[in-house]
Backbone as CSV, one residue per row, in Angstrom:
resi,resn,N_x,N_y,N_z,CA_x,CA_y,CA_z,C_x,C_y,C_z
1,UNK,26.978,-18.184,23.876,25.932,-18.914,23.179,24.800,-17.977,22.753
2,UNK,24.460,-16.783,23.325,23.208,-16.086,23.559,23.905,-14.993,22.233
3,UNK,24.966,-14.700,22.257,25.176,-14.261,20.788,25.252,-14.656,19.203
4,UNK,25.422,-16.324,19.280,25.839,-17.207,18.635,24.190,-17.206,17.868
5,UNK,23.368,-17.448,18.835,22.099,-17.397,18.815,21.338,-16.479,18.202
6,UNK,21.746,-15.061,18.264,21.681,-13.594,17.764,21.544,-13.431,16.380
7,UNK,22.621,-14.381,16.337,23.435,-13.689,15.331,23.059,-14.428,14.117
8,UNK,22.541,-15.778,14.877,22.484,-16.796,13.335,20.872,-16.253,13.135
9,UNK,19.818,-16.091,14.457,18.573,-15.650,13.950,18.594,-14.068,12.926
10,UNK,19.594,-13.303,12.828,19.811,-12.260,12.256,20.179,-12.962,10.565
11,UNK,20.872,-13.714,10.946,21.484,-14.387,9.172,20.209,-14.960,8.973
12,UNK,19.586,-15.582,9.377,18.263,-16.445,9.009,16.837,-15.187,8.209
13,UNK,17.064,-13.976,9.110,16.166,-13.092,8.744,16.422,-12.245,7.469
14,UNK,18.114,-11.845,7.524,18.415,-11.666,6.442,18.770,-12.428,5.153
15,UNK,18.872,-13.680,4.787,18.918,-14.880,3.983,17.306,-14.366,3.526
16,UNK,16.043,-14.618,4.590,14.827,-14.736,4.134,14.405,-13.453,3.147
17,UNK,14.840,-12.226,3.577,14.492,-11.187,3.749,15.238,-11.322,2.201
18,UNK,16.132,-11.200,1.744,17.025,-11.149,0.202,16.433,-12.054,-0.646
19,UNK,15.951,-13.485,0.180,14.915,-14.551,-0.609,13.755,-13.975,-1.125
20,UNK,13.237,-13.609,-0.035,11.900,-12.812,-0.477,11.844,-11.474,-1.378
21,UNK,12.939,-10.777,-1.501,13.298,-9.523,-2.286,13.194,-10.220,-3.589
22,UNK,14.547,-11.086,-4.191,14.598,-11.787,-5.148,13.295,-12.442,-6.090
23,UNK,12.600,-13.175,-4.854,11.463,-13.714,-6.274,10.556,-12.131,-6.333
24,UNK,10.551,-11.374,-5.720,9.652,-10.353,-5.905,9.944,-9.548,-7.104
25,UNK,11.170,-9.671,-6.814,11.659,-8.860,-8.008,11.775,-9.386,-9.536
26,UNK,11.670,-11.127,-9.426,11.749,-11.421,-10.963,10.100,-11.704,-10.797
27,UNK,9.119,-11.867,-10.558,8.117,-11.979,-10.089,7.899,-10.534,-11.070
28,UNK,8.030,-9.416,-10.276,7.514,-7.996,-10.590,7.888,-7.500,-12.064
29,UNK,8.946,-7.718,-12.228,9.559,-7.639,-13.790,9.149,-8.499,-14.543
30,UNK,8.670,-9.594,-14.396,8.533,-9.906,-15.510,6.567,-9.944,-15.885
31,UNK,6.301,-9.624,-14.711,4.530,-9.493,-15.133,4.490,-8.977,-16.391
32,UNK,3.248,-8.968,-16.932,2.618,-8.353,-18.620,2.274,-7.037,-17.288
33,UNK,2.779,-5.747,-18.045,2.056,-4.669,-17.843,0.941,-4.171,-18.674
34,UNK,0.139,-3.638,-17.926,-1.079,-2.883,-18.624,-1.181,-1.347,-17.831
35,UNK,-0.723,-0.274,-18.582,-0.930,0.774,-17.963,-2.490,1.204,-17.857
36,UNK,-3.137,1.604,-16.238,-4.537,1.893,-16.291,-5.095,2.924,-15.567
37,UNK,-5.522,3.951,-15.706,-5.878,4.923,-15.007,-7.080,5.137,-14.335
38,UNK,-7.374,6.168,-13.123,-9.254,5.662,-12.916,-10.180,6.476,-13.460
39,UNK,-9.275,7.396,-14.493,-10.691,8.513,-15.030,-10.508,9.335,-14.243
40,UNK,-10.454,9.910,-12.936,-10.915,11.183,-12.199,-9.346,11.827,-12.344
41,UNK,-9.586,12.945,-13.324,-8.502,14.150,-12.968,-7.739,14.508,-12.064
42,UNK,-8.551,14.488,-11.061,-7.977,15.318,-9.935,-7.189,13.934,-9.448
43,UNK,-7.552,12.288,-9.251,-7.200,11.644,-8.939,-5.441,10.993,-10.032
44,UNK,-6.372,11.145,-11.049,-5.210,10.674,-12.147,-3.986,11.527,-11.852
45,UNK,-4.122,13.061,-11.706,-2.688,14.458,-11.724,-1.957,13.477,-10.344
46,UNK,-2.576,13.855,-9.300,-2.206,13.003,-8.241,-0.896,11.729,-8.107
47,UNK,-1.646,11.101,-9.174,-0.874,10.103,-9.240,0.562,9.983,-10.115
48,UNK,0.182,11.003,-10.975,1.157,10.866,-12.457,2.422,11.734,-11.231
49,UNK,1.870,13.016,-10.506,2.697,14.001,-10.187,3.527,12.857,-9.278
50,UNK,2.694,12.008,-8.617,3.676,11.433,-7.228,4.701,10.519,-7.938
51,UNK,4.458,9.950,-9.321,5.125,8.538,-10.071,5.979,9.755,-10.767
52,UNK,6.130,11.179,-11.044,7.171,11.479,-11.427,8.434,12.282,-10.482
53,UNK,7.554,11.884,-9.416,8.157,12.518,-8.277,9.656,11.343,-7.798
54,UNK,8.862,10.315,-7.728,9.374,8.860,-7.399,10.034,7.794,-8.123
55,UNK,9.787,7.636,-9.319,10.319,7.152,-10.418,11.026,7.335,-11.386
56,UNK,11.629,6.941,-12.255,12.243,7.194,-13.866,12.404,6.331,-14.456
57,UNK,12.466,6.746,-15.640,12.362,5.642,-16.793,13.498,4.774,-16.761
58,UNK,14.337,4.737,-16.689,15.154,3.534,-16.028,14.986,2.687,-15.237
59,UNK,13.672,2.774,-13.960,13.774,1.511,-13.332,13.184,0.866,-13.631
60,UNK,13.178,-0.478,-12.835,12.482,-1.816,-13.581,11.043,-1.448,-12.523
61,UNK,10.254,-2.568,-13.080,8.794,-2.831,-12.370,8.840,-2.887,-11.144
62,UNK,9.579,-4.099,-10.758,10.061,-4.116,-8.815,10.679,-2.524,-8.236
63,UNK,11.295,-1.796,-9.166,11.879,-0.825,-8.076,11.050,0.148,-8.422
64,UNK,10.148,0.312,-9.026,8.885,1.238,-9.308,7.792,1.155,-8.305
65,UNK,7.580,-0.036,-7.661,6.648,-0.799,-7.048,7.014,-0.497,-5.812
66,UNK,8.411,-0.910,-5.465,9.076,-0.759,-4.027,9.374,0.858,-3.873
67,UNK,9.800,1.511,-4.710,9.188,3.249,-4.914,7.822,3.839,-4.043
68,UNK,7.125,3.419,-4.610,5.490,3.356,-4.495,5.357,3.019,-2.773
69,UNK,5.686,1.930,-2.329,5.394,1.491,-1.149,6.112,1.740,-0.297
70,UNK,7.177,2.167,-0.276,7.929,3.339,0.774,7.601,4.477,0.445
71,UNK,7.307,5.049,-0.740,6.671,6.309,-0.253,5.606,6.527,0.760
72,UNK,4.410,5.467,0.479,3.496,5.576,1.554,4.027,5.369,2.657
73,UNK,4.674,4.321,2.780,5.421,4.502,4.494,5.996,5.254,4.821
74,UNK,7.068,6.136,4.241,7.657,6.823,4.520,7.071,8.407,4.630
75,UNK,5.957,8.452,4.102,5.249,9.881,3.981,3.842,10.191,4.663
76,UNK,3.241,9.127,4.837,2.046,8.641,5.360,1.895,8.572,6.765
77,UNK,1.034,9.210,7.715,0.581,8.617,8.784,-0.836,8.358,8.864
78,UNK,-1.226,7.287,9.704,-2.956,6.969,10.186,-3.441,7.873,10.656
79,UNK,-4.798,7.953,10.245,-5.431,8.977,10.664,-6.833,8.994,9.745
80,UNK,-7.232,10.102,9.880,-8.727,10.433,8.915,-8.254,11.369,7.475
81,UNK,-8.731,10.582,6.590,-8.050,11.316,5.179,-9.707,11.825,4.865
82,UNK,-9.139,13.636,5.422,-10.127,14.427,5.470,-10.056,14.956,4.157
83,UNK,-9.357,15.053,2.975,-9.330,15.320,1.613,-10.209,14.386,1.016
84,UNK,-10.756,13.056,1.389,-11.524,12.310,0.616,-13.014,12.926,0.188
85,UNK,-13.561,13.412,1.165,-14.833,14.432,1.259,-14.469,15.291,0.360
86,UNK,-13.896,15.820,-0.364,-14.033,17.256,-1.258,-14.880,15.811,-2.710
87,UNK,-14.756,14.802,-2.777,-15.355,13.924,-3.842,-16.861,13.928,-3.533
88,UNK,-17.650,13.778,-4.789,-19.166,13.159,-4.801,-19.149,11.601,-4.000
89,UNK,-18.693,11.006,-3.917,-18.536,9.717,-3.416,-17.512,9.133,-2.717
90,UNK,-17.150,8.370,-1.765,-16.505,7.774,-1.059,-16.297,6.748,-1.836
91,UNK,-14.842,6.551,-2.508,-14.730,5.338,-3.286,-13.022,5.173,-3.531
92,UNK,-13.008,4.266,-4.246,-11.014,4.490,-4.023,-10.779,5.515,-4.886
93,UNK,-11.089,6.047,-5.984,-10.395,7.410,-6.255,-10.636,8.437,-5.283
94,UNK,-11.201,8.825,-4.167,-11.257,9.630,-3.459,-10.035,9.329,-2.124
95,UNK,-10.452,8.322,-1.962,-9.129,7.971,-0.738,-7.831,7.404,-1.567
96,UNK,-7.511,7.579,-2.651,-6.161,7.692,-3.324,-5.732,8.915,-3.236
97,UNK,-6.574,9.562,-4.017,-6.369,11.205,-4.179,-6.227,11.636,-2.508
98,UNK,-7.220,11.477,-1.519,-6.805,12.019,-0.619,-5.331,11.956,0.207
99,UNK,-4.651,10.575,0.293,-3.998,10.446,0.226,-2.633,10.966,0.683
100,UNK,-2.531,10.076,-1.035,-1.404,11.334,-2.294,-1.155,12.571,-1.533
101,UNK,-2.246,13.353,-1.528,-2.379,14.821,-1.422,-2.479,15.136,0.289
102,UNK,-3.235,14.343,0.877,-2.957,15.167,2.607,-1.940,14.127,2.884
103,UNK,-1.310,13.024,2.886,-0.167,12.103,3.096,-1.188,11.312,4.813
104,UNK,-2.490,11.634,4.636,-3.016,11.140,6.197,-4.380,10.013,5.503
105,UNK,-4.212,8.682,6.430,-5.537,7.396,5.817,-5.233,6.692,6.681
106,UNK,-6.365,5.792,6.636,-6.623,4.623,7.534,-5.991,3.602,5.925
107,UNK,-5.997,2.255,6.430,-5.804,0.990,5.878,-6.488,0.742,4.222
108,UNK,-7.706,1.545,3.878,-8.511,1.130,2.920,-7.567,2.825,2.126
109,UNK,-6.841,3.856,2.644,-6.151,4.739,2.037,-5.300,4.554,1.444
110,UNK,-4.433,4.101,2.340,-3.189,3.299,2.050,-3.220,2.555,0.606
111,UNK,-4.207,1.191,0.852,-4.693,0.577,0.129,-4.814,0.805,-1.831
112,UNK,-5.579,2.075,-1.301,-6.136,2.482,-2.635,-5.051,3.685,-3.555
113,UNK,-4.015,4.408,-2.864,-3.181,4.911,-3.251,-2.394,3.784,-3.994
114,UNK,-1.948,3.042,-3.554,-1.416,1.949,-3.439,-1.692,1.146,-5.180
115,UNK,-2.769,0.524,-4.809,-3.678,0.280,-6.154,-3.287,1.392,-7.441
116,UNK,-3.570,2.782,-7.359,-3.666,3.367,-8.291,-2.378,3.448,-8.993
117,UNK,-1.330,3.941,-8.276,-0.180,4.227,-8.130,0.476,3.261,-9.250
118,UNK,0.470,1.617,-8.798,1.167,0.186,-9.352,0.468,0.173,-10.689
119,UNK,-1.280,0.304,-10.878,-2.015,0.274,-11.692,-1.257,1.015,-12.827
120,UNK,-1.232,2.300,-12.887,-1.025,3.231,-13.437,0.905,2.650,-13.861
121,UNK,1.365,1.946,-13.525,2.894,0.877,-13.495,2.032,0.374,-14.975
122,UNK,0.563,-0.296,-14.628,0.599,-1.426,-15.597,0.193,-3.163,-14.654
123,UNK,0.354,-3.129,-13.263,-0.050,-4.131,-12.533,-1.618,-4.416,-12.434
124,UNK,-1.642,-5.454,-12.368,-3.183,-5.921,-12.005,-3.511,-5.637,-10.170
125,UNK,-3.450,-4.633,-9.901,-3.371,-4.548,-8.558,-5.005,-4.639,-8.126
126,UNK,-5.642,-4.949,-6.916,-6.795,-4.338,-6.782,-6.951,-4.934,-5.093
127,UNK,-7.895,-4.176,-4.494,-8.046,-3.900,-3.078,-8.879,-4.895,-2.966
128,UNK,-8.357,-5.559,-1.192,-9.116,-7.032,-1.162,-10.235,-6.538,0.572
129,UNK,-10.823,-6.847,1.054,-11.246,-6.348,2.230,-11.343,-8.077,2.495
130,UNK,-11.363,-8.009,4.430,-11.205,-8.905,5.088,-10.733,-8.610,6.765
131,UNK,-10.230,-10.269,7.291,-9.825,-9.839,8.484,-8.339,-9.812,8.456
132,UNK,-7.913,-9.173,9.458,-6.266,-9.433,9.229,-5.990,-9.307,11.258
133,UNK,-4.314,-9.844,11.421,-4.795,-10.447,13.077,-4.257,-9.387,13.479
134,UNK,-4.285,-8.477,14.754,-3.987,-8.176,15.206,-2.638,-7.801,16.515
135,UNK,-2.047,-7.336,16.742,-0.467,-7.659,17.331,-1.365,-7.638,18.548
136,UNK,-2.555,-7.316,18.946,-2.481,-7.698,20.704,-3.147,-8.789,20.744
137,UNK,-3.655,-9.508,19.395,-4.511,-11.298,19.119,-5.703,-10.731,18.588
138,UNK,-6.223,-11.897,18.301,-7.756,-11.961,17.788,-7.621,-11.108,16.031
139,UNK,-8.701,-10.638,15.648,-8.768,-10.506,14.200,-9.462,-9.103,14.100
140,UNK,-9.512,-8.205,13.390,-10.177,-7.084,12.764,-9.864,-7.007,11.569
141,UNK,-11.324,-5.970,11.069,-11.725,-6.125,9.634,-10.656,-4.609,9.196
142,UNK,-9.679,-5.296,8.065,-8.859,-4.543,7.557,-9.147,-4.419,5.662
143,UNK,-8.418,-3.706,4.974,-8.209,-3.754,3.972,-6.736,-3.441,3.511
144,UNK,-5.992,-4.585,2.273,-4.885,-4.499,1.505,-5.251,-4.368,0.574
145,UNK,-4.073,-4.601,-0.594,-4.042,-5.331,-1.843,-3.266,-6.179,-2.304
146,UNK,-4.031,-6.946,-3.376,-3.028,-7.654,-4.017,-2.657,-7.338,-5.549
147,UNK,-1.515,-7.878,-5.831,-1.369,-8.106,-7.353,-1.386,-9.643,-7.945
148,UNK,-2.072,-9.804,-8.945,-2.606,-10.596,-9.536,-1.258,-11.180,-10.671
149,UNK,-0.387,-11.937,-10.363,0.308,-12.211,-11.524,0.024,-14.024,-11.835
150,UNK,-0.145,-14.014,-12.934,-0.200,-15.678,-13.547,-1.456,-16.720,-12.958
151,UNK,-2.077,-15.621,-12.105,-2.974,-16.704,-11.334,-2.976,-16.632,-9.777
152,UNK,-1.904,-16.263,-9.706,-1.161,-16.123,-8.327,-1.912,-14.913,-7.217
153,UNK,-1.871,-14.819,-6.492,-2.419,-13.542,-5.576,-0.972,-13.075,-4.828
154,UNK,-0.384,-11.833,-4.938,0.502,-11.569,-3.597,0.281,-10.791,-3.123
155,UNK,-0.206,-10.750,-1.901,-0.555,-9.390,-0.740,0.810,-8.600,-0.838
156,UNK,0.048,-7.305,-0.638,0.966,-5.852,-0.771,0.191,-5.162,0.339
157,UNK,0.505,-4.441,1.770,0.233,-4.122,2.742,0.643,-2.868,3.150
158,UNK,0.769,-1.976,2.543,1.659,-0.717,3.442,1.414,-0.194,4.544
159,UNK,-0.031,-0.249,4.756,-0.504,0.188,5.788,-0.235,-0.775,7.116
160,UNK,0.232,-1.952,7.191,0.618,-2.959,7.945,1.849,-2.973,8.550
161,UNK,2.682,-2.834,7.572,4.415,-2.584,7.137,4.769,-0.766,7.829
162,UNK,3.465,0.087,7.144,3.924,1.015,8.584,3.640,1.292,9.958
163,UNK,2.695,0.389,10.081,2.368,0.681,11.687,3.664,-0.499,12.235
164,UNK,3.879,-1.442,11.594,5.597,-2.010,12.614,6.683,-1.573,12.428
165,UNK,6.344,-1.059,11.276,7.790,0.358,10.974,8.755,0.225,9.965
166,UNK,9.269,1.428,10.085,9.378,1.498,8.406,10.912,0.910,8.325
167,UNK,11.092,0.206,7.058,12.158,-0.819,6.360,11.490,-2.142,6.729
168,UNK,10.308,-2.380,7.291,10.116,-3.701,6.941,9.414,-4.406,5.860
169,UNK,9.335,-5.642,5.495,8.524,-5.656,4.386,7.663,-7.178,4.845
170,UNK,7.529,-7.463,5.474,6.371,-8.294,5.775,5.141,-8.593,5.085
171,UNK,4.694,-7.926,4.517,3.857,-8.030,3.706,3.645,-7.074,2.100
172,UNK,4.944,-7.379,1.534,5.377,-6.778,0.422,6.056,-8.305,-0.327
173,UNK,4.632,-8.208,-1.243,4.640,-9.325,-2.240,4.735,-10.875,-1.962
174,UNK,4.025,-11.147,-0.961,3.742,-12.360,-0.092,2.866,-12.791,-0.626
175,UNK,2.015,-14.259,-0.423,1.481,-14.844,-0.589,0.841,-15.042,0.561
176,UNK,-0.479,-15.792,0.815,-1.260,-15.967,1.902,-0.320,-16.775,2.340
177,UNK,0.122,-17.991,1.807,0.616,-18.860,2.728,1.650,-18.809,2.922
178,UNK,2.677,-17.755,2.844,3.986,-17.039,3.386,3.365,-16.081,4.649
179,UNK,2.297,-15.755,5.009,1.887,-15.293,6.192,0.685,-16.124,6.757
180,UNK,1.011,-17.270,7.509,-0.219,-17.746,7.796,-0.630,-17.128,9.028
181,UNK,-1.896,-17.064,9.235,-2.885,-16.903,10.511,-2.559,-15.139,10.877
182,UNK,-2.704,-14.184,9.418,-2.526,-13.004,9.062,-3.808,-12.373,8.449
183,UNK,-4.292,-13.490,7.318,-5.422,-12.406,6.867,-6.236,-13.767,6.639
184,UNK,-7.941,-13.598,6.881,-8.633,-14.533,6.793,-9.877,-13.678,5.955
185,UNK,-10.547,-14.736,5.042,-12.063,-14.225,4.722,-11.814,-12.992,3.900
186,UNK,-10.835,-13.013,2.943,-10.544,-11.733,1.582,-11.357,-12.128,0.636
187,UNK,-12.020,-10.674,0.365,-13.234,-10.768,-1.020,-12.482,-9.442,-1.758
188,UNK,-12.698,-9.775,-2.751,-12.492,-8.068,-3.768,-13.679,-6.873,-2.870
189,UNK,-12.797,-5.821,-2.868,-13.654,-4.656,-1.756,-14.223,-3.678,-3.162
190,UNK,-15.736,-4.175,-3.371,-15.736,-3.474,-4.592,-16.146,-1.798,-4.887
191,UNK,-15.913,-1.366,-5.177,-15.972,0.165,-5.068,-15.153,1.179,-5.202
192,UNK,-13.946,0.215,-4.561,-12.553,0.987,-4.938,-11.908,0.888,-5.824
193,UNK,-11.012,-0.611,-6.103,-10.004,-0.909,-7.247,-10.162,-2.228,-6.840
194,UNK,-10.538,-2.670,-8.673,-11.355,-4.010,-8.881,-10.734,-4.824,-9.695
195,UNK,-10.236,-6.467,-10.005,-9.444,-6.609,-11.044,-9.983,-6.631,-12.068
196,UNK,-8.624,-6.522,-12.796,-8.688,-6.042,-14.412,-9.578,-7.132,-15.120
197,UNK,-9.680,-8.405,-14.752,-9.999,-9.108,-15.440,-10.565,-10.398,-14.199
């Protein structure tokens, strides 16, 4: 019975897990792109170098996107993104660029790589600040993003997705209320990456 049990919660996760791939993916393809850059050189090379590192003109929007967000997981650890300081200001082109370039950030790094990266796709991406819950309970003040399609909001998290480890996607192209009692009290975090509209 205790396998029977296993096995169907495994089909249940994977059913969800292909569910949730699927609308993401006609979801992601079919958004209006707007390609957008943030102005800073050093930030823009950054980005173009990592999207030609990662991408080609053959893929669609979703696998450009899902590109993007395993790279940060997969290349990225937490920490202090001590490359942000070589900037006049602390702002999301500095913790993109830092990034990108030392592969080391806290949550608002992640975040803003993140942002630039999809942006530069053509997505309405932009960084939300708030609380988000914690795996030992209670709440701390985190930062994601979302993308903005039709009206819609879907949280995009990498920095979340790698601290439980990498191949999951939990918070890759969700909706608030596909994660309830996850993130509370989200405002646009302005300074970094703001929406387009």
């Amino acid at each position: 019975m205790k396998n029977f049990l296993a096995t169907l919660a495994l089909t249940l996760c994977l059913l969800t897990s292909s569910a949730q791939a699927t609308d993401a993916e006609y979801l992601l393809n079919n958004a209006e792109l707007y390609p957008t850059f943030t102005g800073d050189p050093y930030c823009d090379e950054a980005v173009a170098r990592t999207l030609a590192a990662i991408t080609y003109d053959g893929m669609s929007t979703y696998e450009k996107v899902l590109a993007c967000y395993n790279y940060l997981v997969d290349t990225c650890s937490y920490g202090d993104n001590v490359l942000r300081l070589d900037f006049p200001e602390d702002n999301g082109t500095a913790r993109a660029y830092g990034i990108l370039t030392g592969h080391v950030g806290a949550c608002d790094d992640y975040s803003c790589a993140f942002a630039a990266l999809t942006r530069a796709i053509g997505l309405n991406c932009y960084t939300v600040y708030g609380l988000t819950a914690r795996a030992s309970g209670g709440m701390t003040g985190h930062i994601w993003c979302v993308i903005a399609i039709d009206g819609v909001e879907y949280v995009f998290d990498p920095q979340i997705d790698d601290n439980i480890g990498a191949g999951t996607y939990y918070r890759f192209c969700v909706t608030y209320d596909e994660t309830p009692g996850s993130y509370e009290n989200s405002e646009v975090r302005w300074g970094y990456f703001e929406p387009f509209y």
